[in-house]
Structure formats: C-alpha cells, structure tokens
MARLODO-258987 format. One line per 2 residues: number of its first residue (from 1); their letters; for each residue x, y, z of C-alpha. Coordinates in pm, 1 decimal. Example, Ala and Ser with C-alpha at 12.3 -4.5 7.8 and 13.67 -1.06 7.14 Angstrom:
// MARLODO-258987
1	as	1230.0:-450.0:780.0 ~ 1367.0:-106.0:714.0
This chain:
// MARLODO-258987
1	xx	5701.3:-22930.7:9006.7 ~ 5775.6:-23047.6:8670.7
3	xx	5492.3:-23117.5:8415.7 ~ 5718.8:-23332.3:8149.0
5	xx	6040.5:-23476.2:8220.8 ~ 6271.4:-23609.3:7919.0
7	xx	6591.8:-23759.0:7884.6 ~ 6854.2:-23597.6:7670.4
9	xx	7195.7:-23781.0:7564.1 ~ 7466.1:-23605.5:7455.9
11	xx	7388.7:-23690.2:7104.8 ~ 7028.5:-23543.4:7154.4
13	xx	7105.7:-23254.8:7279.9 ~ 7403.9:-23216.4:7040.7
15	xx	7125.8:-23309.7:6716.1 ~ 6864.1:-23057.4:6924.0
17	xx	7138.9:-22755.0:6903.3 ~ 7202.0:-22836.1:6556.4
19	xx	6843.4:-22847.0:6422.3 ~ 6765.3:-22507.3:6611.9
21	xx	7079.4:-22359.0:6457.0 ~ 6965.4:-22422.4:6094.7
23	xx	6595.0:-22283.8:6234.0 ~ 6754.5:-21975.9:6353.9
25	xx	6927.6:-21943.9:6001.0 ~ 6595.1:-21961.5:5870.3
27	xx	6459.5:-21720.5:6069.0 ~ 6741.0:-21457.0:5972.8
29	xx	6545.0:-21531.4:5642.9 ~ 6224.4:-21464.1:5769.1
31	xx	6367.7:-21123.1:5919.4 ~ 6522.3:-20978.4:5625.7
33	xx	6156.1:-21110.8:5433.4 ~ 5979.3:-20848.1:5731.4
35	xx	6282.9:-20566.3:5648.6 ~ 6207.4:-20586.8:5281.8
37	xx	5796.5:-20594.0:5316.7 ~ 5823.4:-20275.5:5511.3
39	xx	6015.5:-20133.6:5271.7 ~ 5815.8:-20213.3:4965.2
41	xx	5513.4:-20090.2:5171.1 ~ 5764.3:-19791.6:5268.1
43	xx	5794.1:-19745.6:4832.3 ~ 5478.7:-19783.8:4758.8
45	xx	5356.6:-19476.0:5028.9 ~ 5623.2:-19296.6:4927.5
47	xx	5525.3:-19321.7:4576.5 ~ 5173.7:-19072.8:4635.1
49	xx	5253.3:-18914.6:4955.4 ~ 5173.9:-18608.1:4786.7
51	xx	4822.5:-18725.5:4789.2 ~ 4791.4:-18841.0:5151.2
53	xx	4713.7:-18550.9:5393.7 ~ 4938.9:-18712.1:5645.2
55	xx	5231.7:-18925.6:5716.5 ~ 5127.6:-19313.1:5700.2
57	xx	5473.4:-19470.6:5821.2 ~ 5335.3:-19629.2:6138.6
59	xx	5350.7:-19960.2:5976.8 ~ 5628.6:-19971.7:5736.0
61	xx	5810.0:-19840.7:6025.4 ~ 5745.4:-20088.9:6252.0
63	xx	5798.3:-20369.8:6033.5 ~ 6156.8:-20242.8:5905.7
65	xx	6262.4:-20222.9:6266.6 ~ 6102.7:-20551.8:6392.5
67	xx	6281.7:-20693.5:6062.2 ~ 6643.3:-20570.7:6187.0
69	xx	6558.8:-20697.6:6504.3 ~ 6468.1:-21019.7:6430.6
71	xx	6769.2:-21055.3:6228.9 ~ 7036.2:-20999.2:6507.6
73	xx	6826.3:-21177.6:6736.2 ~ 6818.1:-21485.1:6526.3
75	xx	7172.1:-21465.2:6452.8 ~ 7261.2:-21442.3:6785.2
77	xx	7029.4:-21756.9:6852.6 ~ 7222.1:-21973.3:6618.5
79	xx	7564.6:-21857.7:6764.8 ~ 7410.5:-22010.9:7101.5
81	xx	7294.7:-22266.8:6958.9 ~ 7593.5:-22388.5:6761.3
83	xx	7753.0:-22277.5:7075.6 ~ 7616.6:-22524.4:7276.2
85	xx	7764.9:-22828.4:7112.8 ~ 8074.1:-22715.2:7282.0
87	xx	8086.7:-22698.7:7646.6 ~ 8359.0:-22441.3:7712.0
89	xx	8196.6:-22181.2:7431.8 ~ 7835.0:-22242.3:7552.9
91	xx	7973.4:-22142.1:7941.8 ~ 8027.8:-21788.2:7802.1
93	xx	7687.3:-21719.1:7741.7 ~ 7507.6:-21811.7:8068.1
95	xx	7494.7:-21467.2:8180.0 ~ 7295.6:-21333.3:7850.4
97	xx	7078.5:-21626.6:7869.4 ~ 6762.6:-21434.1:8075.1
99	xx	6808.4:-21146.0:7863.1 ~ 6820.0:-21329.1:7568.1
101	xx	6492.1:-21494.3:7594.9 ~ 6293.7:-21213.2:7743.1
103	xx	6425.5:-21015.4:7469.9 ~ 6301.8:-21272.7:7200.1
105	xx	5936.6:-21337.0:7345.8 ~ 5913.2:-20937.3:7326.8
107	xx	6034.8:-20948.0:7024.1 ~ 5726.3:-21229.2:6936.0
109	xx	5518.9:-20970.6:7077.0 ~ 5630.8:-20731.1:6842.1
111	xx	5592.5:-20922.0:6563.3 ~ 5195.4:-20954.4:6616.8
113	xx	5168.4:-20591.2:6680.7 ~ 5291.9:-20561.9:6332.8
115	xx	5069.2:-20821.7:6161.2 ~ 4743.4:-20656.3:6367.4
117	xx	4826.1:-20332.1:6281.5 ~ 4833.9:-20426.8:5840.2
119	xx	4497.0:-20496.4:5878.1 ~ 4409.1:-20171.5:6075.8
121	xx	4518.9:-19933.8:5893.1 ~ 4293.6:-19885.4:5649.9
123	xx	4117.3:-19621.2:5876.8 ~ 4381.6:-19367.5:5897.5
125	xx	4482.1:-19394.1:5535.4 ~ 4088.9:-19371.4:5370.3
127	xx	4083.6:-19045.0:5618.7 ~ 4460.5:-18923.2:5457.8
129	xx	4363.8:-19008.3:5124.9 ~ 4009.1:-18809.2:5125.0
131	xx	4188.6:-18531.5:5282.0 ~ 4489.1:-18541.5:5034.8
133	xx	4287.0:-18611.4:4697.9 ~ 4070.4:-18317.0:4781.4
135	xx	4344.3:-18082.3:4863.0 ~ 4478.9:-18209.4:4531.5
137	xx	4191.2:-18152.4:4290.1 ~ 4178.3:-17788.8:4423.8
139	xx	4570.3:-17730.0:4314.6 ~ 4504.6:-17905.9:3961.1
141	xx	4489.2:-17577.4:3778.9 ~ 4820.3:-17434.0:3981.1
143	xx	5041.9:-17540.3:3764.7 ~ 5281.9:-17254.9:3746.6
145	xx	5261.1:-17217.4:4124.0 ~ 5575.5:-17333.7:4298.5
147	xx	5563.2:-17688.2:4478.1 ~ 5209.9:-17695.7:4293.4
149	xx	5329.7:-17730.6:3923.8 ~ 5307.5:-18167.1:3989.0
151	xx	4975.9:-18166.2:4107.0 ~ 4814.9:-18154.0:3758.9
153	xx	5054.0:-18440.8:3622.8 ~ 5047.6:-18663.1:3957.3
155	xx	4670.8:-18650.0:3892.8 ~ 4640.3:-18729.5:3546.7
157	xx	4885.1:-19007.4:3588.1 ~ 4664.8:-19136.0:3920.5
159	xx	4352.7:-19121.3:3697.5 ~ 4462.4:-19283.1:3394.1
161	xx	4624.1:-19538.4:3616.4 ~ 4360.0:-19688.0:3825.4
163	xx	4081.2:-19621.6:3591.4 ~ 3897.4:-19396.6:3872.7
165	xx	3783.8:-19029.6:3843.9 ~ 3779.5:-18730.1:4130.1
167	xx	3770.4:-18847.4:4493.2 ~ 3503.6:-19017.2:4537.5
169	xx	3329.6:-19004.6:4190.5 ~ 3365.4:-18789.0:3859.0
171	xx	3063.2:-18525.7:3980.8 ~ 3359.5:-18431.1:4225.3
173	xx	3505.5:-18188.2:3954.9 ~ 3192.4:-17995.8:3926.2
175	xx	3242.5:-17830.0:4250.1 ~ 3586.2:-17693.5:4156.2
177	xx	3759.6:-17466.6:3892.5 ~ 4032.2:-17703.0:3742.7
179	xx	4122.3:-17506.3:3478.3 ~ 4374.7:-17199.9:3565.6
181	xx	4215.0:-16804.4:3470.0 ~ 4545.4:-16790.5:3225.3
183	xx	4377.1:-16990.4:3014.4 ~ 4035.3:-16832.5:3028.4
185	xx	3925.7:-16615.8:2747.7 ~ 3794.0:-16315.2:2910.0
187	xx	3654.2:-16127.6:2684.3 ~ 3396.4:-16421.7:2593.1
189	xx	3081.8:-16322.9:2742.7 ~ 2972.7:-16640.7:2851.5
191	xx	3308.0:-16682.0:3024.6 ~ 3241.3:-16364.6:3254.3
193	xx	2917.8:-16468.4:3327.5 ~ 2975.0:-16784.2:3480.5
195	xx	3267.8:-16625.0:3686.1 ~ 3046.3:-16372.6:3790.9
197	xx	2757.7:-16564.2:3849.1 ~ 2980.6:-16748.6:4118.4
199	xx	2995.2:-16614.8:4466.4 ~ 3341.5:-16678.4:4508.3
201	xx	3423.8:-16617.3:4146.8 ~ 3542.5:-16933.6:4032.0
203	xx	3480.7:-17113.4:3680.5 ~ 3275.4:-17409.7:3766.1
205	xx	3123.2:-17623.2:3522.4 ~ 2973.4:-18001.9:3423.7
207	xx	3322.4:-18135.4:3297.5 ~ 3622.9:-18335.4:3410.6
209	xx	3979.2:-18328.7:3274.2 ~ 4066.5:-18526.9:3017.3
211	xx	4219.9:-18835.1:3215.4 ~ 3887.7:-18923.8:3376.6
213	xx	3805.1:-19100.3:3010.6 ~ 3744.6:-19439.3:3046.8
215	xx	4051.7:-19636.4:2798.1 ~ 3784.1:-19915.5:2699.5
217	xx	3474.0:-19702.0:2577.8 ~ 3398.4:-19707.7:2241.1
219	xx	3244.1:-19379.8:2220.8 ~ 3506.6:-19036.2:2175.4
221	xx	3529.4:-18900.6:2541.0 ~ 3249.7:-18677.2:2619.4
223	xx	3436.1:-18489.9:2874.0 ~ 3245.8:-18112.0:2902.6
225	xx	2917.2:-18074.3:2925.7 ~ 2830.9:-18433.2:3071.3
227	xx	2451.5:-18329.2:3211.3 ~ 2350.8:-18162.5:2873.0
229	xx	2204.2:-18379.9:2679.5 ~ 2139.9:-18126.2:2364.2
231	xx	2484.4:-18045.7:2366.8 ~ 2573.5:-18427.9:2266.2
233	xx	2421.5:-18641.9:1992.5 ~ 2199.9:-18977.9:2097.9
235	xx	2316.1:-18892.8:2401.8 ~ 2133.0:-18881.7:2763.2
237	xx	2344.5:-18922.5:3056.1 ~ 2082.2:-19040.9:3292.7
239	xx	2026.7:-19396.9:3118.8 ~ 2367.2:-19430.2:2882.4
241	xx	2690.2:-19552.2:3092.6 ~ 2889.9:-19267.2:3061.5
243	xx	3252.6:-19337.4:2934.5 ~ 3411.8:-19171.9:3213.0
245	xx	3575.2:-19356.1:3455.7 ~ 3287.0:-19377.2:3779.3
247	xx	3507.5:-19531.3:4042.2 ~ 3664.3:-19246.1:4274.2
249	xx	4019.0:-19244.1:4340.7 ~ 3970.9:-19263.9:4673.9
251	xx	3843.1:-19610.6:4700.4 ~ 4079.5:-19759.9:4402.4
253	xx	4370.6:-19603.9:4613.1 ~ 4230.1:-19737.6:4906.1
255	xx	4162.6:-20080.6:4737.9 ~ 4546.8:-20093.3:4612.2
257	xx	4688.7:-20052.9:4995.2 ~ 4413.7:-20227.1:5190.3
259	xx	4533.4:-20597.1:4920.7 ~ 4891.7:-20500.1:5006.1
261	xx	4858.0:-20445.8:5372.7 ~ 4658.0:-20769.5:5365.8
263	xx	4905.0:-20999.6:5203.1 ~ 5147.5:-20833.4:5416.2
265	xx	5001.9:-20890.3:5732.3 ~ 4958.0:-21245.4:5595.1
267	xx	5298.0:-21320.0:5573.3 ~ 5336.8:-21152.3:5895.1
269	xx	5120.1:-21366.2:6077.2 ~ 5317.3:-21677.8:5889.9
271	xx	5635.2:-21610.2:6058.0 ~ 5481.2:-21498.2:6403.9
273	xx	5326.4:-21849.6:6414.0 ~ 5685.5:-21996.8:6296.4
275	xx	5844.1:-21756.1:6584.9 ~ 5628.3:-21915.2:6828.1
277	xx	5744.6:-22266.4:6798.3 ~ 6113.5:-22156.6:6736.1
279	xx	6123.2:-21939.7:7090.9 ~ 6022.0:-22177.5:7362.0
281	xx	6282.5:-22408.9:7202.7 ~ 6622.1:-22241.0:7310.8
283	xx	6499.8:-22302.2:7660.2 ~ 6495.3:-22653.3:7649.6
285	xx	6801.6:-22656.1:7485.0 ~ 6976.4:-22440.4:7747.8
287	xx	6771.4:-22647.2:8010.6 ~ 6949.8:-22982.5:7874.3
289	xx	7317.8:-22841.2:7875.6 ~ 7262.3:-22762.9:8221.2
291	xx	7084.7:-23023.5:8374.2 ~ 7304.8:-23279.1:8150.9
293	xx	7664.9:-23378.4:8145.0 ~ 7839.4:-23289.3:7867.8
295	xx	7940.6:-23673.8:7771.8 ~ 7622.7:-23825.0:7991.0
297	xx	7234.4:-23879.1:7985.6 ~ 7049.2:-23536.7:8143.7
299	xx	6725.7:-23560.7:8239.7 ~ 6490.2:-23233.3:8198.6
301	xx	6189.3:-23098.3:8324.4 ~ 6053.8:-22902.5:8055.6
303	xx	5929.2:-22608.9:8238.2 ~ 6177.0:-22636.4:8573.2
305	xx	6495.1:-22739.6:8330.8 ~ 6400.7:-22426.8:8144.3
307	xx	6260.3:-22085.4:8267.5 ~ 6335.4:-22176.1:8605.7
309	xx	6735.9:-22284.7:8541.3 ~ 6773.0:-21962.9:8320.9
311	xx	6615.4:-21775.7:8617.3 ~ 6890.8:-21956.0:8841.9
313	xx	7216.5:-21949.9:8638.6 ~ 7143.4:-21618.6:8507.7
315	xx	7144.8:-21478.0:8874.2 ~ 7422.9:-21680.0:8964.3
317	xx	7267.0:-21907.2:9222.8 ~ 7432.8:-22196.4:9048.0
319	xx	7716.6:-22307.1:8887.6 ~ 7786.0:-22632.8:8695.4
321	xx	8114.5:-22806.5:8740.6 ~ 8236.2:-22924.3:8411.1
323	xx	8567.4:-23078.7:8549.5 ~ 8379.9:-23415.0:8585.3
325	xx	8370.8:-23469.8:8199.6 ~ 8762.4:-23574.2:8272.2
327	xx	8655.4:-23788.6:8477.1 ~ 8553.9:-24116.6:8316.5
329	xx	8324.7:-24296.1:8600.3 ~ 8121.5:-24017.2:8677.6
331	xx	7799.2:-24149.4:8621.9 ~ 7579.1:-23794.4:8721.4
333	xx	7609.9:-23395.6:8655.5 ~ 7778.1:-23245.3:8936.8
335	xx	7545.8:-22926.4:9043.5 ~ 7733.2:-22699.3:9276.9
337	xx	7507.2:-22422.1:9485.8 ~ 7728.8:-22111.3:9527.9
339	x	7495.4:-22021.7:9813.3
C-alpha cells in the first residue's frame, strides 16, 4: 500500500533528474572534501609517528577510502540521473539500479562510521602517545645510536613547539639519564658518585633539557638543579612559577589531535546529513521514469514507485514498453508483466 502518491509530468521528472544531477556533482565535492581530510589527518600522524607507540591509521584510513568511494558513487549517480532525461540511455541502467542503491545507503552507513569513530579515538592515541613519549625520553641521550640519532632533535623541536615539557609534566626527566656517558666527565668525583649511588647506574638528576624553557619567562632558564633552592638566587621553587614549560607533551599532543579529529568529524557529520537527503532521492526518480510515460503524466507511490519497482525491474519481473511514446493518443504507461 502506498503512503504518498504524486504526480510527475514529464517536465517534473525531467527538472527532478536535473536538480539531482547538479546534487550528485556536489557531492563528488563533498567526496574529494572526505579524501583530502583523511589525508591531512593521514600528514599530520605521519608527521610524529615516531612518538606514537603504535599505528593510528584506523581513521585516516577509513575516511580516504569512504572519500574515493563516495566519489565514483556520486559520479555514477549523476550519469543516471542525467541519464534519465533520455528514455533509451536511462533503459541501460535498470539492471544496476538495486545494486546501485544498496550500494549507496551502505555507503551512508559508512560515512557515520567515519564521523563516530573522529570522536573516539582519542583513547587509543592518549594510550600510543604515553607509550611513545616515554620510549622517547629514554632514547634522548642516544644520539649516535643508529635509528636513535632523531630522537633528541624530534624532542626538542616537540617541546619548543607546543610549549609542554616531558610526558606528562617536567618532573618526568628526573627519573631518566638524558644526557649520554660520552659526555660525562668521569673523573669528577661527584659525577661517579651519583652513577654509583644509582642501582642501575644511571646519571639522574633535578634538571630538564634545555627546550623545556618556557619562551615568555622573563627570568634566564633555570634548567639544572630546579628543587635546590641554594643553588639559585631569590629563588624557591615551591611558591615561584617556575619558567619551565608545566604542561606535558602528552596532553598538548593529545589536545592538537583530539581539535582536529573534532572539526573533522564535524564536517563529517555535515555531509552524512547532506547524504541522507540526497540517497532516498534517486528512488523516486527511478520510481517516476517507470511508473510514467516518457511524454505523459506518471503517478508515484513514494515507497511502492520506489524500493518496491527497483526490487521488480531489477529482477526482471517487469518490463516497460516504450514503443507507445510513438504513439500519439496513448493516454497511459503501458506496463508489460514478463511473467
């Protein structure tokens, strides 16, 4: 049973075609737009995946290949639907017409799955990037150790970047010997001592690297020996803000992707929604070419003149008879069952 039934004249199915054909168009647009997003996100990844404990393509993935998609989908939408103006061109594509559709709704689908997953992400990639950063800070002092010799500069540049300092604060350098034994002087007493006095023998102590400095403090860096307050002058680093950068790099990292992924997924939702009102429409189109003559009024049911006349004329259960257009008093479509 129909729910809606509407009249189409040839002119109003013609002016429906055309006005889906420029939509399509659009969405081509709105496909290369998803293509391009996953690759900046792709970039941007790409750009510190030395830092990230493990690979975080899931998304940028996803959204390249639901871009390509949605571009020779579309494309193939407007053919149809420019197509469809002409009788004898629009014939040709009955068969693909099931297909077609099923293939664009799960392509719809896709499209959400790519917006939903932006904005969970965030989980995996705080997890890479605390696994990553920490892994990092331990190979800062390797720098003439092969695949290792970046570490130091990838750091410093991260640091002085974003403003931020160890992984999740600057007290993260404590625990670790940044500087490399080459540059140790080992014949300085107090030098031994501290290696010594360390049960795994490394050279720990209260300082950060020179890139944890914050840019806008107008104090000189006070870099080594930040708890010891005899060793600085008016200084006591329990009341003064330090001028060390106190953000970790962790949560600025995480605070770069997590805007990105947002906007993204933003502009992902945008062109689901526009997807949405664009897909059900090709039905009704088809569903007026067939229950309409080509030079006559047609009268559709929206949901019957649609899914269910794809369902039929894709399986063959009925063909139309076109041969009446030549006939100038035919006043109905002629609907032939095969069966």
């Amino acid at each position: 049973m129909a729910v809606l039934k509407v009249t189409f004249t040839k002119t109003s199915r013609d002016k429906l075609a055309q006005v889906l054909w420029v939509l399509n168009w659009v969405s081509v647009v709105t496909g290369v737009t998803l293509f391009s997003l996953g690759l900046f996100l792709k970039v941007e990844i790409e750009k510190r995946r030395e830092l990230m404990s493990k690979e975080i393509d899931s998304v940028p993935n996803m959204l390249i290949c639901v871009g390509l998609t949605a571009c020779a989908i579309n494309f193939l939408g407007g053919k149809i639907c420019y197509d469809c103006v002409d009788t004898t061109k629009f014939l040709r594509w009955k068969l693909l017409m099931l297909p077609y559709i099923i293939c664009t709704f799960f392509f719809t689908f896709c499209i959400l799955v790519g917006a939903l997953m932006c904005y969970s992400m965030r989980n995996d990639l705080e997890e890479s990037l605390f696994l990553g950063l920490r892994d990092a800070m331990r190979y800062y002092k390797d720098t003439d150790t092969p695949g290792r010799c970046y570490i130091k500069r990838t750091m410093d540049m991260l640091q002085m970047q974003f403003q931020c300092c160890g992984n999740g604060g600057y007290r993260d350098w404590f625990h670790i010997q940044w500087i490399s034994n080459r540059y140790l002087d080992m014949t300085n007493n107090e030098v031994v001592e501290r290696l010594r006095s360390n049960v795994e023998g490394k050279y720990l102590i209260n300082g950060v690297p020179f890139s944890c400095c914050g840019l806008h403090s107008p104090r000189p860096c006070i870099q080594h020996q930040i708890t010891n307050n005899s060793a600085h002058y008016h200084y006591d680093y329990q009341k003064e803000e330090l001028n060390l950068n106190r953000r970790g790099c962790r949560q600025a990292l995480l605070e770069h992707y997590t805007q990105i992924m947002q906007s993204i997924g933003l502009i992902v939702l945008i062109i689901w929604l526009f997807e949405c009102i664009l897909v059900p429409s090709l039905p009704q189109v088809i569903g007026a070419h067939v229950h309409g003559h080509p030079h006559e009024n047609g009268t559709l049911p929206l949901l019957q003149g649609s899914v269910l006349t794809l369902l039929a004329v894709d399986r063959g259960h009925h063909t139309l008879d076109w041969s009446a257009a030549t006939q100038p008093h035919t006043q109905k479509s002629v609907l032939h069952s095969v069966c």
